[in-house]
C-alpha positions in Angstrom: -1.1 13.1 15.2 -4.3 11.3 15.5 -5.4 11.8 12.0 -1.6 10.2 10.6 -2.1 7.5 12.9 -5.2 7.0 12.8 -6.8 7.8 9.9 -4.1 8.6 7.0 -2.1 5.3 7.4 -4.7 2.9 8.1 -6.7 4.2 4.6 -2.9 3.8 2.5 -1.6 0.2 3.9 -3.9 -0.9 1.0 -1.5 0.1 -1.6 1.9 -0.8 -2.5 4.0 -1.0 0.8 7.1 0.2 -1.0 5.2 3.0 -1.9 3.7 3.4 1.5 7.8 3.1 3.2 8.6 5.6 0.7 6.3 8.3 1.6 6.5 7.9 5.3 10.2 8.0 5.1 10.2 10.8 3.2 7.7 12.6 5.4 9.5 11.6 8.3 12.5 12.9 7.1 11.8 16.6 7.2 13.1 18.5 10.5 9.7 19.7 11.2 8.0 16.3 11.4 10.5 14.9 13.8 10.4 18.1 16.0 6.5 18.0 16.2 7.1 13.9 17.2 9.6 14.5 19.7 7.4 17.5 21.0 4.4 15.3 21.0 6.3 12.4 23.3 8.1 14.6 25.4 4.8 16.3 26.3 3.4 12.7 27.0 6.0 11.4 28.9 6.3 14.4 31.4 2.2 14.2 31.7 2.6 10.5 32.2 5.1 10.6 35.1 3.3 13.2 36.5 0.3 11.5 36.8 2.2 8.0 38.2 3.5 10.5 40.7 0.3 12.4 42.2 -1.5 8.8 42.1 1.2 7.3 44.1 1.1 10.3 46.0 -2.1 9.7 46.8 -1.5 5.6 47.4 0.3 7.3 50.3 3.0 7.9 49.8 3.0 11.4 50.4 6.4 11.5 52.6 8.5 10.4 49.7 7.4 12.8 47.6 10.8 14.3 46.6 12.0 10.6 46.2 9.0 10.2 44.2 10.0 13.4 42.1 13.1 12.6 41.1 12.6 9.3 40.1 9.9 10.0 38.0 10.8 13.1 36.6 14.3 11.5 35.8 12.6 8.9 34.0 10.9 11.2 31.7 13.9 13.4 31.1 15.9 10.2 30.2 13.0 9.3 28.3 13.1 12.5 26.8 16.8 12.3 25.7 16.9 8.8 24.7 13.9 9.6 22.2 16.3 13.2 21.2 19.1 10.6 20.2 16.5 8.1 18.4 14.6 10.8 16.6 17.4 12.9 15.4 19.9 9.5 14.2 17.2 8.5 11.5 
């Protein structure tokens, strides 16, 4: 992820951006890409929201700490499905 972000389209913005559309369309139109995306971001958003929730835990707020977990841990899983619907209706 890090060298298509980072170094891949940095080094082809240079050229034509039709060109440039087309072969990121195209690449992100195979199955595989957008599970490796989505697997990516969901692995992200659960570490996020568990880190938000330890370091408010540790704020003190340790006696709402299933309040704590269901709220952040539903915000990753709506996240999570919101970026299912997004990544799979291109």
């Amino acid at each position: 992820m890090i060298l298509v972000t980072g170094l891949f389209l940095p080094f082809f913005s240079g050229q034509d951006v039709d060109a440039v559309y087309g072969r990121l369309h195209a690449t992100l139109s195979m199955w595989w890409v957008r599970g490796l995306i989505f697997f990516v971001v969901f692995l992200s958003l659960f570490h996020c929201f568990h880190r938000i929730r330890h370091i408010l835990m540790d704020l003190g707020l340790r006696h709402a700490s299933t309040t704590l977990s269901l709220c952040c841990y539903g915000s990753a899983g709506v996240g999570t499905v919101l970026l299912a619907v997004f990544m799979f209706s291109l």
